[in-house]
C-alpha positions in Angstrom: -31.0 -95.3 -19.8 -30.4 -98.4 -21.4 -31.6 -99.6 -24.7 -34.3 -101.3 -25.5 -33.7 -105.1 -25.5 -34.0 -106.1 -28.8 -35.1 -110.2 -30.1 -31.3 -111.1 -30.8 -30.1 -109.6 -27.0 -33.4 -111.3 -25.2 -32.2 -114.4 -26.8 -28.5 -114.0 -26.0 -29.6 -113.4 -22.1 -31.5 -116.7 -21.7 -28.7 -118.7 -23.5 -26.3 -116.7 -20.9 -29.2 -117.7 -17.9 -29.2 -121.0 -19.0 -25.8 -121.3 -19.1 -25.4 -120.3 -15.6 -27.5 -122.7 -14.6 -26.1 -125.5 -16.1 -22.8 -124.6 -14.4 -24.3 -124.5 -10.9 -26.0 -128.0 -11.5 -22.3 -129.9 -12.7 -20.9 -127.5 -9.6 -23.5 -129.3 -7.7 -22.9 -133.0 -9.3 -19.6 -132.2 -9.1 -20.2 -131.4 -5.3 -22.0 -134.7 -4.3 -19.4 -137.0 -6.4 -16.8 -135.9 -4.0 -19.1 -136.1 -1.1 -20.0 -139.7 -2.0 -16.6 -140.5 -2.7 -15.4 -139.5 0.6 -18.5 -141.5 2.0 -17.8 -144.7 0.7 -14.1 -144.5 1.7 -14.7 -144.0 5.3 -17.0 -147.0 4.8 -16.6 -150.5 5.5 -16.5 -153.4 3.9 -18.0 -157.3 5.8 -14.7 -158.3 6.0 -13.6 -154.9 7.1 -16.1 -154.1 9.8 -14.1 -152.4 13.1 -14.3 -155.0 16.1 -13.3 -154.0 19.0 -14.8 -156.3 21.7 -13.9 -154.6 25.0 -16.7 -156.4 27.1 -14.9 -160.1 26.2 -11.5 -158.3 27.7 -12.4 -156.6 30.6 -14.9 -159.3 32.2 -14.2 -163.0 33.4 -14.8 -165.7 30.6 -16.3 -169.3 31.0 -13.1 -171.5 30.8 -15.5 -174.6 29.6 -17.1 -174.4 25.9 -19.4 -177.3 26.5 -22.6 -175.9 25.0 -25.3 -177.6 26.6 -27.4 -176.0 29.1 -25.6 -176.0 32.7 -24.9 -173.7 35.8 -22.0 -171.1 34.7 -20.3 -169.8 37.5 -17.5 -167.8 38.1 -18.2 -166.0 34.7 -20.2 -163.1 32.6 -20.2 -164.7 29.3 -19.3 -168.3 27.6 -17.6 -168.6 24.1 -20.3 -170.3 22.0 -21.0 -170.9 17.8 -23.8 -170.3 15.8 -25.5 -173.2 14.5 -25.8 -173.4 11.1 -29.0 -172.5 8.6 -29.9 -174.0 5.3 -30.0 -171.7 2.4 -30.1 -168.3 4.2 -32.1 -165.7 2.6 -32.0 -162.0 3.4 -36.0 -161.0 4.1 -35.4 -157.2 5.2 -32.5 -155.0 6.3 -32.3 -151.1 7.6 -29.6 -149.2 5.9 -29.8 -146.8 8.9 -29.0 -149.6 11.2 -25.9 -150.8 9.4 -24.9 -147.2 8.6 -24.2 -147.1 12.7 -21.4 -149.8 11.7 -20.0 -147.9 8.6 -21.8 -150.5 6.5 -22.9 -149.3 3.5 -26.5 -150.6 1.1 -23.9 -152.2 -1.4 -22.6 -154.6 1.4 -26.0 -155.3 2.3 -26.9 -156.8 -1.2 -24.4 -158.8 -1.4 -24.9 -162.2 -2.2 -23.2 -163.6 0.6 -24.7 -161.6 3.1 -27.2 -163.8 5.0 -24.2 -166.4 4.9 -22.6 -164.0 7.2 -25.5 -162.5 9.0 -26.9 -165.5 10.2 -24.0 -167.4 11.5 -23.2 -169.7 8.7 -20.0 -167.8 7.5 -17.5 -165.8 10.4 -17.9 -162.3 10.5 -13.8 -161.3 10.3 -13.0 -159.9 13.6 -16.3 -160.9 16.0 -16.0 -163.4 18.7 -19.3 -164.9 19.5 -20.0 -165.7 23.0 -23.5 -165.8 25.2 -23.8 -163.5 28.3 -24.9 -165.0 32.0 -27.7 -162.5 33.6 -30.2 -163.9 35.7 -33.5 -162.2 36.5 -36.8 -162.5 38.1 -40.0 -164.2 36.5 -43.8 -164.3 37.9 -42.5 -162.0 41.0 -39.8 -164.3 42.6 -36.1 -164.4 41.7 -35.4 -167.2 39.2 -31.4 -167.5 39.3 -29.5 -168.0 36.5 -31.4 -166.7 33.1 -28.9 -166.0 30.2 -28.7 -165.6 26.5 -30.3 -168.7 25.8 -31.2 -167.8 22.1 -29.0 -164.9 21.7 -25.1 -164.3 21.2 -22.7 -161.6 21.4 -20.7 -160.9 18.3 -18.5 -157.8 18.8 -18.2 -154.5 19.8 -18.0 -152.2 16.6 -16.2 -148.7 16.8 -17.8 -146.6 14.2 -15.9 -143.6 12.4 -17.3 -141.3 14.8 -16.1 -143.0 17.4 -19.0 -144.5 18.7 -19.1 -148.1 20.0 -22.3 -150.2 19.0 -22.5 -153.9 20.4 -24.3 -156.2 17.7 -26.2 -159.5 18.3 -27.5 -162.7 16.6 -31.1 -163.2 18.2 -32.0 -167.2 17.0 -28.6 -168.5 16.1 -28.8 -171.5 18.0 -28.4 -173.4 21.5 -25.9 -171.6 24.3 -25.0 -172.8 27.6 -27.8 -170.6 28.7 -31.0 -172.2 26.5 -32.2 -174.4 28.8 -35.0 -176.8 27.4 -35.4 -174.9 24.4 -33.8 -174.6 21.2 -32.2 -171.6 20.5 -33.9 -170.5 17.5 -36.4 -168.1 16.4 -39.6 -167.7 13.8 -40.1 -165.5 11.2 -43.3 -164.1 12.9 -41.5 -163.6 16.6 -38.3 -161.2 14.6 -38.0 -158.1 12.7 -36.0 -160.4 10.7 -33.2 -160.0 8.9 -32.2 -163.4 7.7 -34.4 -166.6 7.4 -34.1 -170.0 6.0 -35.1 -173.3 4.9 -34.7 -175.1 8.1 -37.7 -175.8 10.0 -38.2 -176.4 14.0 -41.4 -177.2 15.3 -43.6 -174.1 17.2 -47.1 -174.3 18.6 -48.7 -171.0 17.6 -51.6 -170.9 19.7 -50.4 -173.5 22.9 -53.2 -175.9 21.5 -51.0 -179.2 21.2 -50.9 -178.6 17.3 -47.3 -177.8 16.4 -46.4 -176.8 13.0 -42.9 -176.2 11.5 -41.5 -173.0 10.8 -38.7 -171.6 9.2 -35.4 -170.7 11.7 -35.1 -166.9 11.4 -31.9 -164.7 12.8 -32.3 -160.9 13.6 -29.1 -159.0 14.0 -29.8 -156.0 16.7 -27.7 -153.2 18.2 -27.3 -151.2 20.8 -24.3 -149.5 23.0 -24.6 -152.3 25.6 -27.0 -155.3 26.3 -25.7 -155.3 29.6 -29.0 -155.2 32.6 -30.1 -155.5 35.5 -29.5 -159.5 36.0 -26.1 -159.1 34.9 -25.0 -157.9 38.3 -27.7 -160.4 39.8 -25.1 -163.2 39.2 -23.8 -163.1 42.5 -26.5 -163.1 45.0 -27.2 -165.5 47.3 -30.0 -167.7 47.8 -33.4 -165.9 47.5 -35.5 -166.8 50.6 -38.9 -166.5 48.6 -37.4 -169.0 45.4 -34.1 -170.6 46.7 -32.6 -169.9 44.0 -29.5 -168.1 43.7 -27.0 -166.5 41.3 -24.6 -169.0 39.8 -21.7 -166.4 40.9 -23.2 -165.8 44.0 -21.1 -163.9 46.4 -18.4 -163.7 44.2 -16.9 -160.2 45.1 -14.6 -159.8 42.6 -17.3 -160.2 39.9 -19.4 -157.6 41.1 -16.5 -154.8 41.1 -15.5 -155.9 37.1 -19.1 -155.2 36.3 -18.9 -152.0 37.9 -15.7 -150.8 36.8 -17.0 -151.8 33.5 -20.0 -150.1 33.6 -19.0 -146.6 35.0 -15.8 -146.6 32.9 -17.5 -147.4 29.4 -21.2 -145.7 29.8 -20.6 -143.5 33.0 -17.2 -141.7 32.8 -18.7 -138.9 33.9 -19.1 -140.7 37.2 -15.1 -141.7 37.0 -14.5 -138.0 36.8 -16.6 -137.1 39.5 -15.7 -139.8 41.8 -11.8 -140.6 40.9 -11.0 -142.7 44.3 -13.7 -144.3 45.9 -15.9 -147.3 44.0 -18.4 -147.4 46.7 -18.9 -143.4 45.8 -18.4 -144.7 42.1 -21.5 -147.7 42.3 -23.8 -145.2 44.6 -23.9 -142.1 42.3 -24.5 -145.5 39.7 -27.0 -146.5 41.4 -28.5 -143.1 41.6 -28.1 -141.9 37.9 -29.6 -145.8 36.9 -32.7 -145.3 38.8 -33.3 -142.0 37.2 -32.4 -143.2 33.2 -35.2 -146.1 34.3 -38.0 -144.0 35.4 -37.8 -141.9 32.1 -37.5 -145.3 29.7 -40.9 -146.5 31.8 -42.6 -142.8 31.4 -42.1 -143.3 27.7 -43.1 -147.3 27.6 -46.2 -146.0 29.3 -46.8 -142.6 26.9 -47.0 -145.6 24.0 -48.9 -147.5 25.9 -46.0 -150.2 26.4 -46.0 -152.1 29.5 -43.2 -154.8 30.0 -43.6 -158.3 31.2 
């Protein structure tokens, strides 16, 4: 039996309880300092960021830099520059999203960050460049489409080793804009950076244009490669008479492919070592199966593409 506790010992026991307690809570700080420290060192800095731009490297280039809209043959994408904004302002970022490119919140708030994230200053390491796909519009094929208000700026290899390809969306004219201008509104963007330069837009088509501020959304994903990037080379529709700009170039079509299956697909590599027709057919196969569950789910949200 022990004794019975008496006012002094009930004391003692909560100071020793408290006590405990406050040594698992600065076990715990102590814990989350060194777990934010080793955070923040495998993080980047802007000028730090890990470019790696594979796609520039492995696929045929545009040898001209005239950037004014024109036929690009012979090519997947064209070496282009932002045009520059007036007094960039950052309107909204996801710390998620630049977490995927080992950028941390404190980067984000810097001051010069819209300078960088709209085009105005060079993102160390990036190579900007607009990518040749053509495509079909109103049920016929249209021929060559391209990023006409879009560009490429890099490839970034994350500390986990994934590989995120990251885009301006309304940086300015490419090769690819046609009559337009290359720029985007505040209203048309989950935006990241706008400005204080204006363009003209007419909102509702009514002959009544207004000007708007130039906006610039930075996206990501693994690839924006598509469908009308391997359209480049067909020939001469029957239906439109158009054709793609690269059309029956040969030796374009096998870079895509052996760009494709080695980077998203190695699994197909793997399982079809010697043989790219075997290579492009279990491709084709695996493509048609990823695109019927991506329009399942469109449709389950009640998404329909144009």
């Amino acid at each position: 039996m022990y004794p019975p506790a008496t006012g002094h010992s009930i004391k003692l026991l909560k100071l020793m309880s408290s006590g405990r307690k406050l040594q698992k809570w600065f076990a715990l700080q102590h814990r989350l300092r060194v777990q934010l420290k080793h955070l923040y060192s495998s993080m980047a800095s802007i000028e730090t960021i890990n470019f790696d731009n594979k796609v520039l490297r492995s696929l045929p280039l545009d040898p001209s830099q005239e950037n004014h809209p024109r036929q690009v043959p012979g090519a997947c994408f064209s070496l282009v520059k932002p045009t520059s904004l007036a007094n960039p302002a950052t309107v909204a970022y996801s710390t998620s999203a630049f977490e995927l490119i080992d950028l941390p919140e404190t980067e984000l708030q810097r001051h010069d960050f819209p300078e960088y994230f709209c085009g105005n200053k060079h993102l160390p390491g990036s190579q900007t460049a607009a990518h040749c796909y053509c495509g079909h519009q109103f049920g016929v094929f249209a021929g060559q489409l391209g990023d006409g208000a879009t560009m490429y700026l890099g490839e970034v290899v994350n500390k986990k080793g994934e590989r995120w390809e990251i885009q301006f969306k309304g940086s300015g004219k490419t090769p690819y804009s046609r009559s337009a201008d290359g720029r985007k509104v505040l209203r048309s963007t989950g935006c990241c950076v706008t400005s204080d330069t204006r363009i003209e837009r007419d909102i509702n088509y009514t002959g009544n244009p207004i000007l708007e501020k130039c906006t610039v959304i930075l996206r990501l994903a693994p690839t924006f490669l598509r469908f009308g990037s391997f359209e480049i080379v067909l020939p001469t529709s029957p239906e439109s008479g158009r054709r793609g700009p690269s059309h029956g170039q040969k030796d374009i079509l096998e870079a895509l492919l052996n760009y494709t299956i080695e980077s998203f697909f190695p699994e197909i590599c793997q399982a079809h070592p010697d043989s790219l027709e075997d290579q492009t057919q279990a491709l084709l196969e695996e493509v048609v199966k990823l695109t019927a569950v991506l329009v399942t789910e469109w449709q389950g949200v009640g998404f329909c593409h144009g």
